[in-house]
Backbone of each chain as ProteinMPNN parsed JSONL, in Angstrom:
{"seq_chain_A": "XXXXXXXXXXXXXXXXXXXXXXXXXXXXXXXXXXXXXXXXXXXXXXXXXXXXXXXXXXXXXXXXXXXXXXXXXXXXXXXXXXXXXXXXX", "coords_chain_A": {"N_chain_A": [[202.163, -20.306, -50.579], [200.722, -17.962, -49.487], [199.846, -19.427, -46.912], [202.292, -19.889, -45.95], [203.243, -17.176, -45.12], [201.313, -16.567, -43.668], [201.018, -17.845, -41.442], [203.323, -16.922, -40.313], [202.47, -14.563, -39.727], [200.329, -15.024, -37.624], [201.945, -16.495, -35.596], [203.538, -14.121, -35.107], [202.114, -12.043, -34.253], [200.859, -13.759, -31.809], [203.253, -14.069, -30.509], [203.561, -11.254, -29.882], [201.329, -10.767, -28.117], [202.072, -11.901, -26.277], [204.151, -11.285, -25.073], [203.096, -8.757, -24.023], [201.515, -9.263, -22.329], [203.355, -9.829, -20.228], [204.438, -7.008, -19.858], [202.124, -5.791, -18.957], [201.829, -7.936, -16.718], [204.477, -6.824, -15.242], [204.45, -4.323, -15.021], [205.483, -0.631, -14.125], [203.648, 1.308, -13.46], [199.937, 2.506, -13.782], [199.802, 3.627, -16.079], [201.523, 2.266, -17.931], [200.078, -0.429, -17.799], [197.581, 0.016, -19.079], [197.914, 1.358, -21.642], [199.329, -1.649, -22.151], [197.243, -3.271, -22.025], [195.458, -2.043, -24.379], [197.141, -2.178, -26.732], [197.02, -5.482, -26.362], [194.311, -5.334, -27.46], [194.771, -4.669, -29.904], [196.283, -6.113, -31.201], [194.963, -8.239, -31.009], [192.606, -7.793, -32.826], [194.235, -7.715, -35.159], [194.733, -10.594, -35.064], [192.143, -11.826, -34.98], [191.265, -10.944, -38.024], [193.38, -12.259, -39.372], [192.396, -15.102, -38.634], [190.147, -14.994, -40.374], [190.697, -14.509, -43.207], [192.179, -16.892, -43.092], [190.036, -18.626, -42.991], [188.371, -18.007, -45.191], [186.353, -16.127, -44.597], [183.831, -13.742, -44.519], [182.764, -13.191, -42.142], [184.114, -12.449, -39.865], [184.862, -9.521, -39.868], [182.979, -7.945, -38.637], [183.184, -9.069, -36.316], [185.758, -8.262, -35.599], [185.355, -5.009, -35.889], [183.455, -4.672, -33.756], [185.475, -5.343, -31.723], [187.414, -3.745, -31.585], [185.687, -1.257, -31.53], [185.021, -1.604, -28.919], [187.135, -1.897, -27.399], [188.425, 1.012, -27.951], [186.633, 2.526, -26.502], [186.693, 1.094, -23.717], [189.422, 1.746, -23.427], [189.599, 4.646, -23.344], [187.621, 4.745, -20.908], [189.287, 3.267, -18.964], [191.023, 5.339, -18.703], [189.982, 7.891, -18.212], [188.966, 7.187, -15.93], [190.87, 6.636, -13.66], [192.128, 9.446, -14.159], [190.141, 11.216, -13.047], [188.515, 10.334, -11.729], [186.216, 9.124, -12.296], [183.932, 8.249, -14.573], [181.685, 9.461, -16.371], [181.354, 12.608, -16.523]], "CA_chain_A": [[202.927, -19.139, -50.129], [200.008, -17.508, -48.391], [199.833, -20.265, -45.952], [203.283, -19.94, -44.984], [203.023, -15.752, -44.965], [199.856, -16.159, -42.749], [201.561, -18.897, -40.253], [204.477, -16.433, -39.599], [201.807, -13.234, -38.85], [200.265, -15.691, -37.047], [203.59, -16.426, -34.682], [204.605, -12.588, -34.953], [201.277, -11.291, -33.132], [200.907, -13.968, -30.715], [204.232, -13.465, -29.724], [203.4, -9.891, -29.543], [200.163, -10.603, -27.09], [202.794, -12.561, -24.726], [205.102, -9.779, -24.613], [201.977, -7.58, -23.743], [200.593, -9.676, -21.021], [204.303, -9.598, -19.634], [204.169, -5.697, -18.934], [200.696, -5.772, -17.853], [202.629, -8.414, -15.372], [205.422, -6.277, -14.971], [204.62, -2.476, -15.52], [205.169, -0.094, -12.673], [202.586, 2.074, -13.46], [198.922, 2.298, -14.498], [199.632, 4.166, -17.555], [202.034, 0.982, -18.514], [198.795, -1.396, -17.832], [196.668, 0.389, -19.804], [198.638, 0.849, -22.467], [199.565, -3.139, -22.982], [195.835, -3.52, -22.646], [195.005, -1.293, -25.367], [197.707, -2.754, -27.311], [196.662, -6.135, -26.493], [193.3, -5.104, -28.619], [194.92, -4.216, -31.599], [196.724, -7.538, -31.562], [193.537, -9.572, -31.205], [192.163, -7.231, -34.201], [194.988, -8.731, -36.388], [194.62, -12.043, -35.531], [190.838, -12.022, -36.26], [191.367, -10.808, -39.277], [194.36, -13.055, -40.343], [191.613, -16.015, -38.703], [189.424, -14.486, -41.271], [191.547, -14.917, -44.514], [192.608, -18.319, -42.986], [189.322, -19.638, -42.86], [188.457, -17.801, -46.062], [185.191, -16.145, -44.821], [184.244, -12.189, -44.365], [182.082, -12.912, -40.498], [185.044, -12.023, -38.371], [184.944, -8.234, -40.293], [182.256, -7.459, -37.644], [183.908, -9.321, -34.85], [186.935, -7.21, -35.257], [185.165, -4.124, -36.336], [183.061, -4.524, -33.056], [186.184, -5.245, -30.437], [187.968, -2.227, -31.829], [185.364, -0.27, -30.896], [184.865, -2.018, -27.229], [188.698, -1.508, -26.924], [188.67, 2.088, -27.411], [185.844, 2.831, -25.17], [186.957, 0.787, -22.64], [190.523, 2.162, -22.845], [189.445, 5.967, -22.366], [187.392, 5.056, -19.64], [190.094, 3.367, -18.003], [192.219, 6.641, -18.519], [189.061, 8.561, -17.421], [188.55, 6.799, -14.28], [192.247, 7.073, -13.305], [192.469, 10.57, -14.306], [189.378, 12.51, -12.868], [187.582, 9.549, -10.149], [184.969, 9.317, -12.665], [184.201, 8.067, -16.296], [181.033, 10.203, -16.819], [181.206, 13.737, -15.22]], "C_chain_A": [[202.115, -18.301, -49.149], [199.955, -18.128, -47.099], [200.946, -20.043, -45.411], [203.44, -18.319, -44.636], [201.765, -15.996, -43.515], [200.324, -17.021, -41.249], [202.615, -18.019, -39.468], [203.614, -15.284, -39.284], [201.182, -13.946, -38.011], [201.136, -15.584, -35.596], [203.564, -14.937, -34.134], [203.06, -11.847, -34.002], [200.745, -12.155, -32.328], [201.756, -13.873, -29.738], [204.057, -12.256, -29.087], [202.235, -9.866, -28.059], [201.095, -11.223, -26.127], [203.371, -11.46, -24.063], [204.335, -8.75, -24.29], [201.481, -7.666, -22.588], [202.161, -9.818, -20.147], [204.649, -7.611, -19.128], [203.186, -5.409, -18.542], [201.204, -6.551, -16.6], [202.93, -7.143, -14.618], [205.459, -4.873, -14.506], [203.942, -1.765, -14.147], [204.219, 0.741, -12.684], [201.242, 2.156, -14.019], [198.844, 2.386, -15.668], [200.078, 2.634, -18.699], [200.827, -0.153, -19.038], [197.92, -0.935, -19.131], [196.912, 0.461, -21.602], [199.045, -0.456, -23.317], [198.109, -3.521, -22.975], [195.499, -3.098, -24.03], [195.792, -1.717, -26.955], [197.427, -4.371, -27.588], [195.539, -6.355, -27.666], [193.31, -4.765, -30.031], [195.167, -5.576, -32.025], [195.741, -8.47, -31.61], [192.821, -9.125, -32.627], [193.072, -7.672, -35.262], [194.929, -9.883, -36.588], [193.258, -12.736, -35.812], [190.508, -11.995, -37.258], [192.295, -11.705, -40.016], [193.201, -14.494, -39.978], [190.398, -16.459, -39.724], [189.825, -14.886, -42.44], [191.693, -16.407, -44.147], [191.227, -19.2, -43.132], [188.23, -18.976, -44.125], [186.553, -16.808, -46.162], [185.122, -14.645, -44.366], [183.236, -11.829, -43.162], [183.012, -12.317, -39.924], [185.304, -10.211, -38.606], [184.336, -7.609, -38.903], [182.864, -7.638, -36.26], [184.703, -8.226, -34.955], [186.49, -5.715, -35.441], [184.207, -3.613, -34.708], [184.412, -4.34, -31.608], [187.034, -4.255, -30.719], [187.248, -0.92, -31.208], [185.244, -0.586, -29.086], [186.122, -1.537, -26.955], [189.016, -0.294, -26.722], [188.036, 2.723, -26.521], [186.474, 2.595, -24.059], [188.565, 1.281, -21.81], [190.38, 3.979, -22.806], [188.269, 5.682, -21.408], [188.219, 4.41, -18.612], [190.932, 4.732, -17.678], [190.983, 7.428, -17.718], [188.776, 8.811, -15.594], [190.025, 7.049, -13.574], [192.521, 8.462, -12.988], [191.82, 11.295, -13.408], [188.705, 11.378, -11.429], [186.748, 8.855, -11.051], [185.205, 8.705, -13.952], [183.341, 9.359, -16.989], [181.044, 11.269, -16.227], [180.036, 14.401, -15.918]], "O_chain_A": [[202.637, -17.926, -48.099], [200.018, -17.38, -46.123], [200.853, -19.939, -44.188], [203.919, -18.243, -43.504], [201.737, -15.298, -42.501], [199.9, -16.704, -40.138], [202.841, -18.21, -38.273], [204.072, -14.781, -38.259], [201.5, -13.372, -36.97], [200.965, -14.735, -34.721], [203.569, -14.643, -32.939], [203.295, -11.103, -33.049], [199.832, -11.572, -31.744], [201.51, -13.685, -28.546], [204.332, -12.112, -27.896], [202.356, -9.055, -27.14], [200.788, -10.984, -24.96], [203.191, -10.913, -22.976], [204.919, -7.667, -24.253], [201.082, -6.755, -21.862], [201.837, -9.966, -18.968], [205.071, -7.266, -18.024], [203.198, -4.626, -17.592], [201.084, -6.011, -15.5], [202.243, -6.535, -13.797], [206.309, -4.371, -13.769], [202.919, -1.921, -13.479], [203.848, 0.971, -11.533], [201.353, 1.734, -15.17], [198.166, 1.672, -16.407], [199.483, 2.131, -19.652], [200.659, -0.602, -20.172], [197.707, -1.696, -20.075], [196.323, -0.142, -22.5], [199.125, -0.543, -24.543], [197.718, -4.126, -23.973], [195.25, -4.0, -24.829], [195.233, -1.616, -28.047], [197.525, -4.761, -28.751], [195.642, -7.189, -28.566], [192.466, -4.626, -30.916], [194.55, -6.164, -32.914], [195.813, -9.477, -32.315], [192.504, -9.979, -33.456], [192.55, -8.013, -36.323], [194.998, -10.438, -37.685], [193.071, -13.738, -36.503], [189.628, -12.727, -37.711], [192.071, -11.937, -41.204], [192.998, -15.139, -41.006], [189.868, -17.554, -39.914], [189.17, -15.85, -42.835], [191.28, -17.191, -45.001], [191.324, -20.403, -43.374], [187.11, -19.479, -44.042], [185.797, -16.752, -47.132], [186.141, -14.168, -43.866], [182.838, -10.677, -42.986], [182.582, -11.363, -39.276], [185.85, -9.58, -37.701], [185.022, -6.906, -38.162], [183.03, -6.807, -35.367], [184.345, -7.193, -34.39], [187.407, -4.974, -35.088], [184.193, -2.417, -34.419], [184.343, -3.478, -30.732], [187.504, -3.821, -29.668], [187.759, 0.051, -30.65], [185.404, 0.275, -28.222], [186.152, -0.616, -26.139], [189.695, -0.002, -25.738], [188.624, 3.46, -25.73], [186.862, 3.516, -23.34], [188.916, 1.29, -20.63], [191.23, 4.543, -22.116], [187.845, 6.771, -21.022], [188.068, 4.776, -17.446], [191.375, 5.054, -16.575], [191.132, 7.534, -16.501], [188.576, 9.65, -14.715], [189.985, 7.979, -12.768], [193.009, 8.811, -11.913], [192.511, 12.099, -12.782], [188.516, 11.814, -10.294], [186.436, 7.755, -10.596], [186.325, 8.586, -14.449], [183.834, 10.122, -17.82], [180.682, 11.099, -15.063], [179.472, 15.363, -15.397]]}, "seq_chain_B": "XXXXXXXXXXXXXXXXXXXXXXXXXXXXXXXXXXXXXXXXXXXXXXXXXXXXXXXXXXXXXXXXXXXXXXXXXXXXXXXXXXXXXXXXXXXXXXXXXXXXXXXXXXXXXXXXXXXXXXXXXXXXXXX", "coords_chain_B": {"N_chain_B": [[189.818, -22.225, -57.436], [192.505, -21.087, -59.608], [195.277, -19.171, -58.825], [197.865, -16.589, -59.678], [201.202, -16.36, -59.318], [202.358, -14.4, -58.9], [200.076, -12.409, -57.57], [199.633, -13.553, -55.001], [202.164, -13.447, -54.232], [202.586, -10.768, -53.651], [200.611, -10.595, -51.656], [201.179, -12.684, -49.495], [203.695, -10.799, -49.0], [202.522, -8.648, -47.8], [201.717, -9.736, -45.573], [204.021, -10.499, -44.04], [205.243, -8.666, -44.043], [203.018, -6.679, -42.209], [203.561, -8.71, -39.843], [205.952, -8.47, -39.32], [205.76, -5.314, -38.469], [204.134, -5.748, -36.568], [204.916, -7.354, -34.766], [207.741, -5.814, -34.007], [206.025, -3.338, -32.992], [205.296, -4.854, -30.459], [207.606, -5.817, -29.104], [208.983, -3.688, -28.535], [207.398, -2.415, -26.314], [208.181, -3.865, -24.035], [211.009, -3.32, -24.351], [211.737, -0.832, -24.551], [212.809, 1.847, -21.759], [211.305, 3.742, -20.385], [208.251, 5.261, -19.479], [207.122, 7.451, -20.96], [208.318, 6.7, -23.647], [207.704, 4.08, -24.122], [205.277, 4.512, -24.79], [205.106, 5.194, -27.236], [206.056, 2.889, -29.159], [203.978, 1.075, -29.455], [201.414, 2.697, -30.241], [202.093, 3.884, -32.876], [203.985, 1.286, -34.509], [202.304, -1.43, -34.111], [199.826, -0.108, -35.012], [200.714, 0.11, -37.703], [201.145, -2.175, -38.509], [198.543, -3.768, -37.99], [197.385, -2.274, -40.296], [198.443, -2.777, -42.555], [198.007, -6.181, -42.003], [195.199, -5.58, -42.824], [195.291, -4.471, -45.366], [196.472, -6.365, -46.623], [193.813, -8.579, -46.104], [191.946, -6.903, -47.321], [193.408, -7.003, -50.355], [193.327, -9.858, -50.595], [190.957, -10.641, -50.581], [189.629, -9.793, -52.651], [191.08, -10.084, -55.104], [191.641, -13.121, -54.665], [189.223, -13.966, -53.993], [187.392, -12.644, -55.382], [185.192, -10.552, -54.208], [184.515, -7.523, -53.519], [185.267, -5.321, -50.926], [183.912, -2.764, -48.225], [184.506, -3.253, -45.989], [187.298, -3.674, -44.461], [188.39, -1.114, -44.954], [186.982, 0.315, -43.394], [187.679, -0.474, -41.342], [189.964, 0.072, -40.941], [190.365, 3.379, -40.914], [188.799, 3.824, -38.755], [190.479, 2.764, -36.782], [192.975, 4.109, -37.706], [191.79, 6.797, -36.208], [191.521, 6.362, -34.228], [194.238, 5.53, -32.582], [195.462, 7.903, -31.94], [194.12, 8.807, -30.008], [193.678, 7.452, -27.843], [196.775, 7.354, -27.404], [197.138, 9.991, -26.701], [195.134, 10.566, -24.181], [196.304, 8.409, -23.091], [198.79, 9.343, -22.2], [198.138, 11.83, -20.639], [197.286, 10.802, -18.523], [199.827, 9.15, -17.235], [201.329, 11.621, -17.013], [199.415, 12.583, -15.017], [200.304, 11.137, -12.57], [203.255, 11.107, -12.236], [204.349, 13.746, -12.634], [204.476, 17.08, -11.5], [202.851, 19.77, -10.899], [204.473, 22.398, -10.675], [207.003, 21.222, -12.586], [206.15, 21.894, -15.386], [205.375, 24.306, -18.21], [204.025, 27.449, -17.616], [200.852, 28.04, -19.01], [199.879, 30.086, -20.597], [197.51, 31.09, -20.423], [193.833, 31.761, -19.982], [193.546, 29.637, -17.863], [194.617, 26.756, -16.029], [196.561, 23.776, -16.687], [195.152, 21.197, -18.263], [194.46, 18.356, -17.049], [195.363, 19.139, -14.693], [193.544, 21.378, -13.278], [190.064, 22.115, -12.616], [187.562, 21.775, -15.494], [186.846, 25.093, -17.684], [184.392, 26.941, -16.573], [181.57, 28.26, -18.549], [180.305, 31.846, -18.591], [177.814, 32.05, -19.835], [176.205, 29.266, -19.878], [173.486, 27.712, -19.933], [172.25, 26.455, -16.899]], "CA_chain_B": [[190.221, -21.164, -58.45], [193.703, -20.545, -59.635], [195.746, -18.041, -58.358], [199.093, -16.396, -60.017], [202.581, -16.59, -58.491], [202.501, -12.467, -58.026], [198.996, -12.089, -56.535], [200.24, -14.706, -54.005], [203.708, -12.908, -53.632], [201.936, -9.653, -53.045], [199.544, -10.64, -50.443], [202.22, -12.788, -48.545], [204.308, -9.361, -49.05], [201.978, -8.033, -47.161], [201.494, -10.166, -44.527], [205.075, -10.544, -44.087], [205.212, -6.572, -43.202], [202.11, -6.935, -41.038], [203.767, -9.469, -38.959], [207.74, -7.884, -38.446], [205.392, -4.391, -37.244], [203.397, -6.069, -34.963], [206.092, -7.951, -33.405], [208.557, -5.012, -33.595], [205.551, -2.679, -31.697], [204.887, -5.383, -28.934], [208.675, -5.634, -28.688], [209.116, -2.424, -27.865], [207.105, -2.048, -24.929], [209.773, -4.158, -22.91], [212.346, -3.12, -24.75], [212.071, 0.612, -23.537], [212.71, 1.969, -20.423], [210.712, 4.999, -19.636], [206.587, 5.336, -19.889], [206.692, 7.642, -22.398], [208.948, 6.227, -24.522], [207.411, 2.785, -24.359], [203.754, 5.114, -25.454], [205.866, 5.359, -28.965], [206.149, 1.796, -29.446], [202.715, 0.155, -29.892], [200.966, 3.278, -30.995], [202.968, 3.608, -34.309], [204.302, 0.504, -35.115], [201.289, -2.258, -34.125], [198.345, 0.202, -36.061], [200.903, 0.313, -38.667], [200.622, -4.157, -38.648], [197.285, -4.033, -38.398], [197.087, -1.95, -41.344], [199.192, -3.936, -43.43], [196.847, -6.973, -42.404], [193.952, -5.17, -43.65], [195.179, -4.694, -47.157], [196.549, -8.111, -47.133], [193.1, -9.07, -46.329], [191.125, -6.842, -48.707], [193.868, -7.773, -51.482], [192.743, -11.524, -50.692], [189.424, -11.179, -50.721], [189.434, -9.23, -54.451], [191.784, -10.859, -56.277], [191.372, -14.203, -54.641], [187.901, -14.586, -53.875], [186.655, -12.367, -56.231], [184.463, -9.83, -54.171], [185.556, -6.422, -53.105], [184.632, -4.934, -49.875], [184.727, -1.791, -47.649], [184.641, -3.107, -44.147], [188.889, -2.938, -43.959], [188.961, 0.331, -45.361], [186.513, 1.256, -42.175], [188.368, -0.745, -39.652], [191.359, 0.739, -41.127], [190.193, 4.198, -40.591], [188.481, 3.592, -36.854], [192.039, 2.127, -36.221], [193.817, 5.116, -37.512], [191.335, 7.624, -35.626], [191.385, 6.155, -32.403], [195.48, 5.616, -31.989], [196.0, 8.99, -31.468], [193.461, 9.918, -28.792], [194.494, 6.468, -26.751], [197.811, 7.607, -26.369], [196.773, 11.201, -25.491], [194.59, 9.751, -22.639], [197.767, 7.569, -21.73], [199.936, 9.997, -21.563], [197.888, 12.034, -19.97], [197.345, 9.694, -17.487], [200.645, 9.167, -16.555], [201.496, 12.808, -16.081], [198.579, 13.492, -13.831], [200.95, 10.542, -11.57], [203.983, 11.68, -12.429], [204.501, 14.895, -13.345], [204.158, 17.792, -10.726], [202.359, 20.969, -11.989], [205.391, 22.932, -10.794], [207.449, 20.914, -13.496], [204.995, 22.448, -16.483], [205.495, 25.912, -18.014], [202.962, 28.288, -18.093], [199.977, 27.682, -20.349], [199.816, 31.331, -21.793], [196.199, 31.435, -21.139], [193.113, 32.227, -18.749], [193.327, 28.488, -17.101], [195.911, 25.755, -15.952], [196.548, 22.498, -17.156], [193.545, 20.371, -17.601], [194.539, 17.204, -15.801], [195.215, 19.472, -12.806], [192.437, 22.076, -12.838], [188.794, 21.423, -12.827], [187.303, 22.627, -16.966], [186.445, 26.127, -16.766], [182.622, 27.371, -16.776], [181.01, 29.095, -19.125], [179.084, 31.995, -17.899], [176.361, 32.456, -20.631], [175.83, 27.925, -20.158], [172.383, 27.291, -19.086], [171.914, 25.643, -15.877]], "C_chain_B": [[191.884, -20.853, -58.474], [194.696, -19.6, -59.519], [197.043, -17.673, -58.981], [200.132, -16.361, -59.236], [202.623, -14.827, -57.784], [201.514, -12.378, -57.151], [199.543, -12.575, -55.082], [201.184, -14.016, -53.456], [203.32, -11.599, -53.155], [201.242, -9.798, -51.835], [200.368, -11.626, -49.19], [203.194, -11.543, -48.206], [203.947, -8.69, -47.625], [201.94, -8.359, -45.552], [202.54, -10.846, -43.556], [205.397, -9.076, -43.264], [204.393, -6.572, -42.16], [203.127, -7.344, -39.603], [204.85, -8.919, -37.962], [207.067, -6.738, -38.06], [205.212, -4.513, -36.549], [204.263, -6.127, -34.113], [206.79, -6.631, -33.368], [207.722, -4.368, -32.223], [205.551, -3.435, -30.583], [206.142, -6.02, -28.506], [209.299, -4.647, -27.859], [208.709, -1.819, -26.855], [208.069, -2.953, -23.788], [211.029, -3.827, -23.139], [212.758, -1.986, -23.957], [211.823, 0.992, -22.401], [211.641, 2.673, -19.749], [208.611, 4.752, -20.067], [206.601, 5.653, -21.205], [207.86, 7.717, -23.601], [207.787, 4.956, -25.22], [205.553, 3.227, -25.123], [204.139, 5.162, -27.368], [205.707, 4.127, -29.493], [204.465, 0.928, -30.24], [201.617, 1.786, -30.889], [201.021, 3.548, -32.751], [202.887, 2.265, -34.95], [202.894, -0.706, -35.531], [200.271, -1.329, -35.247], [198.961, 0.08, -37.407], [200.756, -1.645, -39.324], [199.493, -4.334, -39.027], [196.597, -3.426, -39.756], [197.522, -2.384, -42.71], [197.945, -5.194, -43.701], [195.515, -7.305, -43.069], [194.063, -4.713, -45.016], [195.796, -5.698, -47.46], [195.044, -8.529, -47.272], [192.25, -9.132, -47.729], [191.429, -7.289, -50.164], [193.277, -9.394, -51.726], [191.802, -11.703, -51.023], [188.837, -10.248, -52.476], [189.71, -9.776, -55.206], [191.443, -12.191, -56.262], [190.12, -14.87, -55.169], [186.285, -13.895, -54.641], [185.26, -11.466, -55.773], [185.292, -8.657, -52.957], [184.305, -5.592, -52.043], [185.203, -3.826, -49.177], [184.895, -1.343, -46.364], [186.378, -3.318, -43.657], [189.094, -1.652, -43.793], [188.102, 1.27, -43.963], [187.09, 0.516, -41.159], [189.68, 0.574, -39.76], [191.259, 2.691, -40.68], [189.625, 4.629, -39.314], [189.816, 3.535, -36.149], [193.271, 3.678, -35.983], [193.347, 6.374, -36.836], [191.243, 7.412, -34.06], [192.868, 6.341, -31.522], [195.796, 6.601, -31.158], [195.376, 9.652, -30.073], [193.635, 9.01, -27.518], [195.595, 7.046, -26.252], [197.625, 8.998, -26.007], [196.134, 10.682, -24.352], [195.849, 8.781, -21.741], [198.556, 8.27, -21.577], [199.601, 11.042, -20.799], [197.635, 11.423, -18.2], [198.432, 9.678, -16.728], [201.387, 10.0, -16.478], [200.708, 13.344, -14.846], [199.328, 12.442, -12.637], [202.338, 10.732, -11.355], [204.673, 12.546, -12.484], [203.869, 16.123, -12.053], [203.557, 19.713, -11.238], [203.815, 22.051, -12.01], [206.416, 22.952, -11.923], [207.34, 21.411, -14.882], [205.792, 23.812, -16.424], [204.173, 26.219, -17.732], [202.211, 28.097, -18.795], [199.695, 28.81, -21.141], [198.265, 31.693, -21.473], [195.387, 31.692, -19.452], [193.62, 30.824, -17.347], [194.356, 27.503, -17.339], [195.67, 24.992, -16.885], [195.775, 22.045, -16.88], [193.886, 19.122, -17.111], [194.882, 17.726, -14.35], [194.265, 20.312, -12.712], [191.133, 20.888, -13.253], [188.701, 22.486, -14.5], [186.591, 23.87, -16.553], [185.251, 26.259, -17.316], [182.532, 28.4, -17.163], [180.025, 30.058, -18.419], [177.841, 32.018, -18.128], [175.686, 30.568, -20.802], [174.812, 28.107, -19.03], [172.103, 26.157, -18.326], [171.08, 24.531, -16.112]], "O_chain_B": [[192.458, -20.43, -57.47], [194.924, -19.155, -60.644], [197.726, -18.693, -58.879], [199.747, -16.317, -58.068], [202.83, -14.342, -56.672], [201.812, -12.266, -55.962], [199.812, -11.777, -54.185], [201.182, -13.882, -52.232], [203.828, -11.306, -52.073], [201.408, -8.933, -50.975], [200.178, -11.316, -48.014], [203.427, -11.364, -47.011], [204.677, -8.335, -46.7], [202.074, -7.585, -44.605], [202.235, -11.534, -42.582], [205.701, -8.752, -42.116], [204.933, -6.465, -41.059], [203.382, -6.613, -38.646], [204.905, -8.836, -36.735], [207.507, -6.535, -36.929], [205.643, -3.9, -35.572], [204.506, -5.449, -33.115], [206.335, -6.051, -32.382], [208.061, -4.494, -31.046], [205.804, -2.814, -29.55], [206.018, -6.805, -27.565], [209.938, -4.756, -26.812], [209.303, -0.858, -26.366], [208.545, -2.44, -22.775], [211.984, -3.97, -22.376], [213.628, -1.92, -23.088], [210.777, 0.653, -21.847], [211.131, 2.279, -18.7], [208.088, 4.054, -20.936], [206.355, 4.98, -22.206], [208.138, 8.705, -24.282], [207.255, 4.913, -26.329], [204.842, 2.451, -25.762], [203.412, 5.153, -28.361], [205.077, 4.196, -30.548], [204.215, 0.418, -31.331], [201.261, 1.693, -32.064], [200.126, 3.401, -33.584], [202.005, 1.988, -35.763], [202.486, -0.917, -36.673], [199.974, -1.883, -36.305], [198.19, -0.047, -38.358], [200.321, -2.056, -40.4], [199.185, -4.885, -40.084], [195.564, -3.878, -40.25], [196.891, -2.277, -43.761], [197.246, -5.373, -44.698], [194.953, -8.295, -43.539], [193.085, -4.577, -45.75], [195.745, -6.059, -48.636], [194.733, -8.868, -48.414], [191.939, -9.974, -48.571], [190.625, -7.717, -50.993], [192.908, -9.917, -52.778], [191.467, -12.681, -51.692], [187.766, -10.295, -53.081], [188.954, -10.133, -56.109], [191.021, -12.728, -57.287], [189.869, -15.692, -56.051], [185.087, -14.175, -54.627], [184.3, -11.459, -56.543], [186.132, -8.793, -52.067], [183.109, -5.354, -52.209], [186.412, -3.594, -49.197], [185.152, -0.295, -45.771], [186.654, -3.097, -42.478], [189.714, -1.079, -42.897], [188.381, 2.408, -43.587], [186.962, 0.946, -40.013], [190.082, 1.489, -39.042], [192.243, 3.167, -40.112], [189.939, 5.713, -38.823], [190.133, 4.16, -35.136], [193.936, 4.129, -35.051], [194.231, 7.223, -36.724], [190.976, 8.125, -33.093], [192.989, 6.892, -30.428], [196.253, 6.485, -30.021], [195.814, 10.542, -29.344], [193.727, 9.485, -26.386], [195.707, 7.315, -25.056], [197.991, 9.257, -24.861], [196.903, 10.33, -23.458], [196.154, 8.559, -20.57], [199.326, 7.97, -20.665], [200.533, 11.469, -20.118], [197.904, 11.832, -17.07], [198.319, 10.1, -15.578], [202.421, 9.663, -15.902], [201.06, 14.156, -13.99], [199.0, 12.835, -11.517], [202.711, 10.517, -10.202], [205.87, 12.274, -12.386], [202.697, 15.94, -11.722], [204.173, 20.54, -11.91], [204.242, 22.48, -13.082], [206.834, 24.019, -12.373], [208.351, 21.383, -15.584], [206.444, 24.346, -15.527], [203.285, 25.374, -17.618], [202.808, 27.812, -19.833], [199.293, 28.651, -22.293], [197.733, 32.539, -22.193], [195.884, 31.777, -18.328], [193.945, 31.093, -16.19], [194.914, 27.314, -18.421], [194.86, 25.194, -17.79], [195.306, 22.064, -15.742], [192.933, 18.907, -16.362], [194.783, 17.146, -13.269], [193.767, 20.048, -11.617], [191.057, 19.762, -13.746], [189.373, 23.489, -14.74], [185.918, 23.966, -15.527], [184.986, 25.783, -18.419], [183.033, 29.414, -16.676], [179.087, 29.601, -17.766], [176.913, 32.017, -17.319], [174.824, 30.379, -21.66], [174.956, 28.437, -17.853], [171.782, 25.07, -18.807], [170.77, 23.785, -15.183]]}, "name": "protein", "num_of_chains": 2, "seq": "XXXXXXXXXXXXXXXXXXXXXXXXXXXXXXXXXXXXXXXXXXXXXXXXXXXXXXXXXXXXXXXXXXXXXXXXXXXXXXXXXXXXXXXXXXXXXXXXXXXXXXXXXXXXXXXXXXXXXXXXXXXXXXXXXXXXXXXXXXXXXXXXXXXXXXXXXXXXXXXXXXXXXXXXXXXXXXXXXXXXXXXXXXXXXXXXXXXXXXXXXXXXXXXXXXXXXXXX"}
């Protein structure tokens, strides 16, 4: 039963990263971009963690505990740099 | 090691919920039309997936595997401290392109809006 629970979150947030990298395509504005980026990073944080349970071991804690934080950095200094010219003023 | 029919049904439960947030949030950014509409969508729904996943996990890794840990409970709280200041920065963002100061009320106070002024200076801050 886990196996088939973990196959359909699986499905349900790669789907989700397609449909993410389709308004990063698509999206008329930076904010849009930034946004499905930032979103993109959550979705990779779920599926490390469901890769985690699937392969029954507690390494990928760090992975995901590390690209969470890269993700939010990197998504206020995209807003930063957008906003002001600058990341560091 | 043998596992019960509930533990099992609980932690699929879980990961069952996980899955229909995610997808709903990363539905929702094509679904809706406007910027900040589509800022509603992944903020909410996806942290609320990923938080699901993370007590599916920790459930798994207690009951299952028999050791209890408290690196979810700190993603889970990084996760829920960061959402909120992402989409301030994005929605800031796409008012300072958007959004014309004229549009804005009044701020009530000494100094404009901070995506259109510069921050104001202290006078007693040492050079």
């Amino acid at each position: 039963m886990i196996t088939m629970a973990l196959t359909f979150a699986f499905a349900c947030f790669g789907l989700g990263l397609v449909l993410n990298l389709w308004r990063i395509a698509t999206g008329p504005d930076s904010a849009d971009r930034i946004l499905a980026l930032d979103t993109m990073v959550i979705n990779i944080i779920a599926l490390l963690i469901l890769y985690g349970i699937w392969q029954g071991t507690a390494v990928y804690y760090e992975a995901s505990m590390l690209v969470a934080m890269v993700g939010f950095v990197s998504t206020v200094a995209y807003c930063r740099f957008v906003l002001r010219g600058d990341i560091i003023e | 090691m043998e596992t019960s029919i509930i533990i099992e049904g609980v932690i699929a439960f879980f990961l069952v919920i996980a899955g229909i947030f995610g997808i709903v949030g990363s539905f929702g950014m094509i679904k809706l039309t406007e910027t900040m509409q589509r800022l509603h969508a992944p903020t909410k729904a996806t942290t609320l997936g990923v938080g699901g996943v993370l007590i599916a996990s920790m459930l798994y890794f207690f009951l299952v595997k028999g050791d209890f840990s408290f690196h979810e409970l700190m993603i889970t709280l990084f996760l829920f401290l960061t959402a909120p200041i992402s989409a301030h920065f994005i929605a800031k963002t796409y008012m300072q392109a958007n959004t014309r100061p004229t549009d804005l009320p009044e701020t009530g106070g000494d100094y404009g809006w901070s995506i259109y002024d510069d921050p104001p200076v202290r006078s007693d801050t040492p050079e």
